[in-house]
C-alpha positions in Angstrom: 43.8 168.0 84.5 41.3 165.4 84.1 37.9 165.3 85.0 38.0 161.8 87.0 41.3 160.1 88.7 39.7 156.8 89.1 36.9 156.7 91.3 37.5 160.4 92.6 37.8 163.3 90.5 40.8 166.7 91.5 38.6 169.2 89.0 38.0 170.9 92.5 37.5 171.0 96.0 33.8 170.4 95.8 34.3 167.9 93.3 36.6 166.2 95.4 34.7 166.3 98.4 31.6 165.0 96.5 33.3 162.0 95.3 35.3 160.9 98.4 31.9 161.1 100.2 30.2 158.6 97.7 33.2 156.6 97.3 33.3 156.0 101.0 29.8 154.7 101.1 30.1 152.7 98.6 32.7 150.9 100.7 30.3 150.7 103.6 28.1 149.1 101.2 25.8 151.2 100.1 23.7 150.1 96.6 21.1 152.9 96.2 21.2 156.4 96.0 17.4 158.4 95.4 18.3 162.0 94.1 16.0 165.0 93.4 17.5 167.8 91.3 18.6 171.5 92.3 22.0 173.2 92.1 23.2 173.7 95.7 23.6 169.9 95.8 25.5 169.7 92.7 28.1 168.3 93.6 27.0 165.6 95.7 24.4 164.5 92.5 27.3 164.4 89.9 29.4 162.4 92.4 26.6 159.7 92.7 26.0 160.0 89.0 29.8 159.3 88.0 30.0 156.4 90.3 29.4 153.1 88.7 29.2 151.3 92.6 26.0 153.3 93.3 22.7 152.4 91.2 21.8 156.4 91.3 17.8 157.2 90.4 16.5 160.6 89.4 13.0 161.5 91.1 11.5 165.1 90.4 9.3 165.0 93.6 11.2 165.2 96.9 8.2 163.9 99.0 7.9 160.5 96.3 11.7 160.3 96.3 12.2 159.9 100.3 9.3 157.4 99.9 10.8 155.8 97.2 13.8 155.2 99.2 12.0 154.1 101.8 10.7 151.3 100.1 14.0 150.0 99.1 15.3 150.1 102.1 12.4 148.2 103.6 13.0 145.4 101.1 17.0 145.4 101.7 17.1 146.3 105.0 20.4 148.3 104.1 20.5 152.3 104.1 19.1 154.3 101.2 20.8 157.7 100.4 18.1 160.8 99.9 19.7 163.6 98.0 18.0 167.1 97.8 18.5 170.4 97.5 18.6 173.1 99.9 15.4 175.6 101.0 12.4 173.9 101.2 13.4 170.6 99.3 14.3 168.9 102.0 11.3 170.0 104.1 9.3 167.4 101.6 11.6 164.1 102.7 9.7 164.6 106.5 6.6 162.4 106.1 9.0 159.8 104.7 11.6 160.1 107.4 9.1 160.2 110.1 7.4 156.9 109.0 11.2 155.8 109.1 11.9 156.8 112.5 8.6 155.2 113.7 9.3 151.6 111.5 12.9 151.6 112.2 13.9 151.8 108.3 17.8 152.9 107.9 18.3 155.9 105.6 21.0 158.5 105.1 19.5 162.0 104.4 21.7 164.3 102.4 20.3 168.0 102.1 22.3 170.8 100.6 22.7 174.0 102.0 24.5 177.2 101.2 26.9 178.1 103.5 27.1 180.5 107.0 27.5 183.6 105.4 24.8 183.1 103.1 22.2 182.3 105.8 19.7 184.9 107.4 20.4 187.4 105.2 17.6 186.5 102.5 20.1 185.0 100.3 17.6 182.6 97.3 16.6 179.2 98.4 17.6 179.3 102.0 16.0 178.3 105.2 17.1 177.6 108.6 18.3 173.9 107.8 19.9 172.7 111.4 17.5 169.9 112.7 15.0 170.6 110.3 13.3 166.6 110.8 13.2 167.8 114.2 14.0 164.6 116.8 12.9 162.0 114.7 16.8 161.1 113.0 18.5 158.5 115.1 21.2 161.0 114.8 21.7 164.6 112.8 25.1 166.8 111.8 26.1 169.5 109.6 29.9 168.9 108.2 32.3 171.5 107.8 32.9 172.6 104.6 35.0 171.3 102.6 39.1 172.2 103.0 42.1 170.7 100.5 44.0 169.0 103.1 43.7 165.0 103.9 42.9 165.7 107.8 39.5 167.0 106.7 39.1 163.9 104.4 40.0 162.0 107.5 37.0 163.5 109.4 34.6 163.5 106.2 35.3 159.4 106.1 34.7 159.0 109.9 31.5 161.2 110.0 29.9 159.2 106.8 31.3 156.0 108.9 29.3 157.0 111.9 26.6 157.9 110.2 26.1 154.5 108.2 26.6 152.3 111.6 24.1 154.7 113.4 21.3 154.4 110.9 21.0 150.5 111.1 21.0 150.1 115.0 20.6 148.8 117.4 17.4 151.0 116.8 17.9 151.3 113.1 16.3 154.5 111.0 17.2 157.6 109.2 20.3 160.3 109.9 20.3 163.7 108.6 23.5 164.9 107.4 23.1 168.8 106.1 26.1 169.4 103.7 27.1 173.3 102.8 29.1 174.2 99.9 30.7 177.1 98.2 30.3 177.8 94.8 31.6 176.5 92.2 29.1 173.9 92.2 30.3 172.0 89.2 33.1 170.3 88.5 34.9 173.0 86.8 38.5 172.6 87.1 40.8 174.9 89.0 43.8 174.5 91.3 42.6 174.2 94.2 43.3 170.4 94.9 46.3 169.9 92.7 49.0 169.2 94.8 46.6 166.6 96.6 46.2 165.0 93.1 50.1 164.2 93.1 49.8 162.2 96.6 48.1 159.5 97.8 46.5 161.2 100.8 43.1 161.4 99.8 42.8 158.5 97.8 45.1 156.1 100.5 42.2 156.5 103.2 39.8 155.0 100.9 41.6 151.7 101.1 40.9 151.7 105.1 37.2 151.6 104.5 35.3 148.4 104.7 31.2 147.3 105.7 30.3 147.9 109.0 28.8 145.9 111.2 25.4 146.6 112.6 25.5 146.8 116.4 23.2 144.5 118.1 22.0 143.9 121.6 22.0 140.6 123.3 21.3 138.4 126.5 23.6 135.9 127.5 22.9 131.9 126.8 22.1 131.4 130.6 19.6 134.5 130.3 17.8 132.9 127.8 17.4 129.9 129.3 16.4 131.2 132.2 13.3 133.3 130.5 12.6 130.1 128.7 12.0 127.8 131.8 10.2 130.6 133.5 7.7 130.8 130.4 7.5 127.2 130.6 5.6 127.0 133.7 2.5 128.7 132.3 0.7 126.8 129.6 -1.6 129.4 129.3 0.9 132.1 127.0 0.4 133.2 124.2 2.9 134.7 121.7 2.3 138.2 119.8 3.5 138.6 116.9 2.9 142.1 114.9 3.7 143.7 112.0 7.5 142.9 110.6 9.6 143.2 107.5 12.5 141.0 107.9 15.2 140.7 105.3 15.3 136.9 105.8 11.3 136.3 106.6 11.7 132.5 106.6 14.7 132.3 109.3 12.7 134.9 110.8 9.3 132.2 111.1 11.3 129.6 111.7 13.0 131.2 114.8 9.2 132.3 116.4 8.1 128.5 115.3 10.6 127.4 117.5 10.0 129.2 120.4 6.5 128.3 120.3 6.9 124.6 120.1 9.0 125.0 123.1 6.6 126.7 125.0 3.4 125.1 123.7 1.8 128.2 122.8 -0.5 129.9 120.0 1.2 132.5 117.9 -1.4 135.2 117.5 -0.1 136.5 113.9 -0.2 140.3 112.3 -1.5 139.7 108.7 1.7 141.8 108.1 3.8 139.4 109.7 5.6 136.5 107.0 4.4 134.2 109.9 0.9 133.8 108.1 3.1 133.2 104.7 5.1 130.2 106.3 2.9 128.7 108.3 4.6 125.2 108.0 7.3 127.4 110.0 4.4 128.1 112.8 2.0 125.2 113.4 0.6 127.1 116.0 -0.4 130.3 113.9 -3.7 131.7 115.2 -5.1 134.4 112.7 -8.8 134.8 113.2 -7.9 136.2 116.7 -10.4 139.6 115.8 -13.2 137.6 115.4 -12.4 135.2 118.5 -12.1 137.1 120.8 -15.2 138.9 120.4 -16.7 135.4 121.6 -17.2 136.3 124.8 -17.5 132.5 126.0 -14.1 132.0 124.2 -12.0 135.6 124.8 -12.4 134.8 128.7 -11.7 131.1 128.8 -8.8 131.9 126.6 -7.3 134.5 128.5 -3.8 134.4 128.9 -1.4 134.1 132.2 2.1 135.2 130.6 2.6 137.2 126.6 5.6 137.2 124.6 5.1 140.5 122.3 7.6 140.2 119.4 8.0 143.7 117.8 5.0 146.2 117.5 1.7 145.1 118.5 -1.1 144.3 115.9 -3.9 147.2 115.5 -6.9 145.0 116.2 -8.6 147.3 118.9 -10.1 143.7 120.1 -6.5 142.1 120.6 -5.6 144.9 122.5 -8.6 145.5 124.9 -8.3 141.7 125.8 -4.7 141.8 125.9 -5.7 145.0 128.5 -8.2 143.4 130.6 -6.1 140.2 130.8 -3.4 142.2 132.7 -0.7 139.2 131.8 2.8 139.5 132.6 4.3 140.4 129.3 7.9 140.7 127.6 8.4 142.3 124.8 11.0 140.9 122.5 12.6 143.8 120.6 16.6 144.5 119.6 16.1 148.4 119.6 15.0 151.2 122.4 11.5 151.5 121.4 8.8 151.4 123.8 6.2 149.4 122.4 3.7 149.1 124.9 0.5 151.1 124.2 -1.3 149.3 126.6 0.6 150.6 129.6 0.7 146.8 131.3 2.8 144.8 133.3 5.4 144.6 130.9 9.2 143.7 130.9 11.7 144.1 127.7 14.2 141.8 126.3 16.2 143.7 123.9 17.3 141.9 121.5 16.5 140.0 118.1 14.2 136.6 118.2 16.6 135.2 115.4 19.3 135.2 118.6 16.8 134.4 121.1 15.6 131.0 119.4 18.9 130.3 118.3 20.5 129.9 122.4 17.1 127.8 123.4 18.8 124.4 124.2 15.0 123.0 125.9 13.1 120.4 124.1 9.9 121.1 122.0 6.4 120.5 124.2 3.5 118.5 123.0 0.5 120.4 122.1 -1.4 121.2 126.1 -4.7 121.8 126.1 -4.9 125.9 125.9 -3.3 125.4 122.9 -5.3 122.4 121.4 -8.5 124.9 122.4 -7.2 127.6 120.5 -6.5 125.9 117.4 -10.0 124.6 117.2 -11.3 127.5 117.5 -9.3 128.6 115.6 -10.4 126.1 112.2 -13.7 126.9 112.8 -13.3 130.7 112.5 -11.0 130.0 109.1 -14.3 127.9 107.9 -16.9 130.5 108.7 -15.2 133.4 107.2 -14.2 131.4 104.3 -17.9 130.9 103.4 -19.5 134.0 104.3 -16.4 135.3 101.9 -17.1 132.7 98.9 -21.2 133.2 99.3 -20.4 137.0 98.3 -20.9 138.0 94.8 -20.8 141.9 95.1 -17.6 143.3 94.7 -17.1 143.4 98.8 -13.3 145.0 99.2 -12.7 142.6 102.2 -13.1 139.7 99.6 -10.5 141.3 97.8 -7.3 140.6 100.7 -9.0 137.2 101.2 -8.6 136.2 97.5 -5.2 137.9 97.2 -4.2 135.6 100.4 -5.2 132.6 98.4 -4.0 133.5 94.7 -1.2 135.5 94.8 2.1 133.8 93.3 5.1 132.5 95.5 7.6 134.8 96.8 5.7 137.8 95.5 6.4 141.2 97.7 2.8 142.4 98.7 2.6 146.4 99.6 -0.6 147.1 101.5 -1.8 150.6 101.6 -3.1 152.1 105.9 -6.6 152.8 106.6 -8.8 150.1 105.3 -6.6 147.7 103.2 -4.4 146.8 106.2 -7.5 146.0 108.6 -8.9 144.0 105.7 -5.5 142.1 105.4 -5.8 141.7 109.3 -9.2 140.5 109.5 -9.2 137.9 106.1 -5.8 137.4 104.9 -5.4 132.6 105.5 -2.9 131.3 106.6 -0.6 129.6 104.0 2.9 128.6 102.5 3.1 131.3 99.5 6.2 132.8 101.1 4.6 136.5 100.5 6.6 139.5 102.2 3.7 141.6 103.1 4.8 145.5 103.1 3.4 148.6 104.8 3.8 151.8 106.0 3.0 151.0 109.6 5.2 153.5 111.7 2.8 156.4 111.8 -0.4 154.3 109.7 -0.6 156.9 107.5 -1.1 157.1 103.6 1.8 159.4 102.2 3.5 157.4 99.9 1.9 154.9 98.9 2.7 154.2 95.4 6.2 155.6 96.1 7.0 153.4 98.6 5.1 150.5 96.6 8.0 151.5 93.4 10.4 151.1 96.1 10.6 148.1 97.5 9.4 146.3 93.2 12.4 148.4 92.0 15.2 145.7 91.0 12.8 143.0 93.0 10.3 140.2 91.5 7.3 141.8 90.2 4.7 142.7 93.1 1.7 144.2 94.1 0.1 146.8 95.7 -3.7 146.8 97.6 -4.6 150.7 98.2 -7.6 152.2 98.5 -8.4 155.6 96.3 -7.6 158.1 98.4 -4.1 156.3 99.5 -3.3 156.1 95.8 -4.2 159.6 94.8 -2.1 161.5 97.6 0.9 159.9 95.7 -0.3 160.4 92.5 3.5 161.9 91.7 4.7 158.8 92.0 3.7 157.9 88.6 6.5 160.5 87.2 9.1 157.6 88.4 7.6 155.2 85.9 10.5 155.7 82.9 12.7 154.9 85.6 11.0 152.0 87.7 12.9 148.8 87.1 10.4 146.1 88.3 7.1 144.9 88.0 3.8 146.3 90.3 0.3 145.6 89.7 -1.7 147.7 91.3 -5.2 146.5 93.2 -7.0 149.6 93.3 -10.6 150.0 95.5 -12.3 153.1 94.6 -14.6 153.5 96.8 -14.8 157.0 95.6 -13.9 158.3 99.5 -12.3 157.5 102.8 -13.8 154.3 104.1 -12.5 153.8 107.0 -14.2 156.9 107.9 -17.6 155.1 107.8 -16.7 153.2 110.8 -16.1 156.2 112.9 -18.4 157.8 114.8 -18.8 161.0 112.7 -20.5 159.0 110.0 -23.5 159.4 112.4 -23.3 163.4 111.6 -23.7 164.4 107.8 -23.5 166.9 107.4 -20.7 167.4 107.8 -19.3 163.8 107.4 -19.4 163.0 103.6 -17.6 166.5 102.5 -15.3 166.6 105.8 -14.3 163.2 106.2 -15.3 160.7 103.5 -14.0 163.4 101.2 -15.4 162.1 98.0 -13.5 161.9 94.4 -14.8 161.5 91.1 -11.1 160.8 89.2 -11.5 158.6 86.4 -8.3 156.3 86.6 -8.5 155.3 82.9 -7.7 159.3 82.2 -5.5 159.3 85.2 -3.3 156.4 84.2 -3.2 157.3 80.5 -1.3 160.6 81.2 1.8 158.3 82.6 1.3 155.4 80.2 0.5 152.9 82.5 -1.6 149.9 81.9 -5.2 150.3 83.0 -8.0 147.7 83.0 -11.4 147.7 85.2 -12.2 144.6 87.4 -15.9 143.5 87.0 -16.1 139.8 88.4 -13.9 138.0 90.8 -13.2 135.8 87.9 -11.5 138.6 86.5 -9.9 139.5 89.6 -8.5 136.1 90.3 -6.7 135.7 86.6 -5.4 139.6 87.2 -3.9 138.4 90.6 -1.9 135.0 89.4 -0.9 136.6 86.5 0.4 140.3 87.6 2.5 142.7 85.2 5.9 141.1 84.6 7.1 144.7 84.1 6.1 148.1 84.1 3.3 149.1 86.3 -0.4 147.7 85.8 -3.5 149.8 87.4 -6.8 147.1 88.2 -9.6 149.5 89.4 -12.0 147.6 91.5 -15.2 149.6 92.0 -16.6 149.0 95.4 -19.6 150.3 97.9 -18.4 151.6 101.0 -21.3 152.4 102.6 -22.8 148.6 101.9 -19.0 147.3 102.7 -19.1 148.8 106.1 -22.5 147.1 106.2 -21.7 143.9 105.2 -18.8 144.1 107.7 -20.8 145.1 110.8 -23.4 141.7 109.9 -20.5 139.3 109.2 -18.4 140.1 112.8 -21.5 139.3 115.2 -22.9 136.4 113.0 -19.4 134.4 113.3 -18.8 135.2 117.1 -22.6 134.1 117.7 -21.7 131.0 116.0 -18.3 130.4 117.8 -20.1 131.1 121.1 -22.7 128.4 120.5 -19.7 125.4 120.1 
């Protein structure tokens, strides 16, 4: 008997079973596989590894592959398979499918596992598998093990059917799918599947699998409408937009551009939104809303009567508190079953996606009113005082660098921007402009597990990229330089060692050292050069802006580049504390 029968291979039951399962996601439509090795999932790794439909990637670490995966997904917006093991394998995909979970990333999470009677009786590499993420998958199962007759198939290609459609929505994320087997675990050929081999029952049902449609939620035509003239009757609203990764960004500006020329109102803009990347798409885009609205002339004459929230809200505690105090009547646009209302306001949901939402709006655009004229010239202003505060500075200030990479970085590049202080920075100084850039990040749960992983991710198979990540962010995912001799992409890398946790220095406790510097900005002396030399990766130190600007326009075509950017943390939480009140003092007095 032979090894493979086409796509699906009779050497056994497991065999079988491993290869109708991959077979029928590759008809759903799925392009990525992200496997760590181990033996109990055997079969499911050689099935991915046979198939030519499925780009399959090795990954040693189980925490940077689930990351890994993560990022491609972002990028594609499509599910990413996760393969492990079983025992406490899997245990390391759960920072990855938490931030999943939280961001509304689809992924399908295979972990192996050995099979009823070999649990709770100490047999090796076995732990208590059944909802091991907890409630964070959009949906979890364990299948049967595998039998040789075609109405298990049947069940085996309905389960991986309802697993696909459930990941991407209308709430996309990850599923959990915990998969026993019996030994053997390779394909080692015996008879248990021959006289399936002679039919077409296993192999017919694959012809009845095709994609799957996504579901969505939607309001009717005359809903929209009516939301539309009711918004209309307050000039002073203002639209939120936070944090999103799109697949298409530019339909996805273009639809909140034309909402807002319909309405006649600002677009307060995430510096993780593609808003601040097109903003031909969104003449309205307001971006130095931080520093505005700690104007205390302008945050109260500016204060809002209606909000549109689209998606998450930014992080700017100074958005929010005057978002809070305003108490507007608010409606959060969102196609899932999140609530996304931290403030706890008066606030109303329309669930479903602003692509549809702009696409049913039949009402004619509005010329610019007043509120909005007032917010756009403040608006310029704040551009032009940051701007010079930013190009006065000659020390290597780390808020420079997001302003510069706003300003340098080439077309259509995918950005990945690290939590903690990188993503403020972004928020705070990333301009406005028409670069295209799809900014990246692990919002969900704003933490820093993996980083670089998720960084590979969504570079892998994409135009070259880069990543802005502090020290810290970058050295808790250190692993992910073991994926190098497999990354297919291009990422340089915008280190700022700051040799600690700087956002720490704004918190309170940096009053109290000690305990503060050991406890909490948790100093590192790594030398990169050494670091980056164990995993052959390109290393060079930034001593100028000069040199920083020529590293940015031209970054690594291939391969992964590492530009360590020594910076001050204590002086850049100084210079940071002077530069807010001197541009609201000088907003106030206009």
């Amino acid at each position: 008997m032979e090894l493979m029968s086409g796509s699906l291979s009779y050497a056994n039951l497991n065999a079988l079973w491993g290869t109708f399962a991959v077979e029928t996601l590759a008809g759903l439509g799925l392009h990525y596989a992200i496997i760590s090795p181990g033996s109990r999932s055997a079969p499911i790794t050689w099935a991915f590894a046979m198939n030519e439909k499925v780009k399959a990637v090795p990954v040693l670490d189980e925490r940077s592959a689930a990351f890994f995966a993560l990022g491609i997904a972002r990028r594609t917006r499509t599910p990413v398979a996760v393969v492990a093991t079983s025992g406490t394998a899997g245990a390391n995909f759960f920072p990855a499918i938490i931030e999943a979970a939280e961001a509304g990333v689809p992924l399908l999470v295979f972990t192996a596992d050995r099979p009823a009677e070999l649990r709770d009786c100490r047999a090796g590499q076995t732990i208590d598998q059944q909802k091991l993420f907890g409630g964070f998958p959009r949906w979890q199962t364990e299948l049967l093990l595998p039998e040789p007759s075609s109405g298990i198939f049947r069940y085996l290609r309905q389960t991986l059917a309802h697993a696909w459609e459930i990941s991407q929505g209308p709430a996309p994320g990850p599923v959990h799918i915990n998969v026993p087997f019996r030994e053997p675990l390779a394909p080692v050929a015996d008879e248990s599947v021959r006289s399936l081999e002679k039919t077409d029952a296993i192999s017919g049902l694959l012809k009845r699998i095709g994609p799957v449609m996504p579901a969505r939620s939607r309001i009717s035509h005359e809903e929209t409408q009516a939301f539309v003239d009711y918004w209309k009757r307050s000039e002073a609203g203002v639209i939120v937009a936070g944090p999103a990764q799109p697949f298409d960004a530019a339909g996805y500006c273009r639809s909140v551009g034309r909402l807002a020329k319909v309405l006649g109102w600002p677009v307060l803009t995430d510096g993780l939104s593609p808003i601040r990347n097109f903003h031909e798409a969104v003449p309205g885009l307001v971006s130095r809303y931080e520093f505005i609205l700690r104007a205390g002339s302008h945050s109260d004459t500016l204060r809002p009567h209606r909000v549109l929230q689209i998606g998450a809200l930014p992080a700017g505690k100074g958005l929010r508190s005057w978002l809070k105090e305003s108490a507007a009547e608010t409606f959060v646009i969102d196609p899932g079953n999140r609530n996304l209302d931290p403030l706890h306001g008066n606030t109303r949901y329309l669930r479903t996606r602003i692509e549809d939402l702009s696409a049913a709006i039949t009402a004619s655009e509005k010329a610019f009113p007043a509120y909005l004229s007032r917010w756009l010239d403040i608006e310029r202003r704040a551009l032009t005082l940051t701007s010079e505060a930013l190009e006065r500075e000659e020390s290597l200030f780390e808020g420079k660098i997001a302003w510069l990479l706003s300003r340098h970085i080439p077309v259509d590049t995918p950005c990945f921007v690290s939590s903690s202080m990188p993503v403020r920075d972004i928020e705070y100084f990333w301009e406005p402009g028409n670069r295209h850039v799809r900014p990246y990040c692990n919002r969900g749960v704003n933490g820093i597990d993996g980083t670089l992983s998720t960084a590979m991710g969504v570079c892998h198979d994409n135009r070259p990229g880069i990543l802005l990540t502090g020290d810290l962010g970058l050295l808790h995912d250190s692993n992910g330089f073991l994926n190098v001799p497999r990354f297919r992409g291009g990422l340089t890398i915008l280190l700022i060692n700051n040799r600690g946790g700087g956002i720490f220095e704004k918190l309170p406790m940096a009053n109290f050292d000690p305990p503060f510097e050991e406890f909490f900005a948790t100093p590192q002396q790594v030398d990169f050069q050494v670091l980056t030399s164990a995993y052959n990766v390109e290393y060079r130190l930034i001593e100028s802006w000069k040199q920083l600007i020529a590293s940015i326009e031209n970054p690594a075509p291939s391969g992964i580049r590492l530009l360590e950017i020594p910076t001050d943390r204590k002086q850049d939480t100084a210079f940071r504390d002077a530069l807010f009140p001197k541009i609201t003092e000088k907003l106030d007095s206009h």
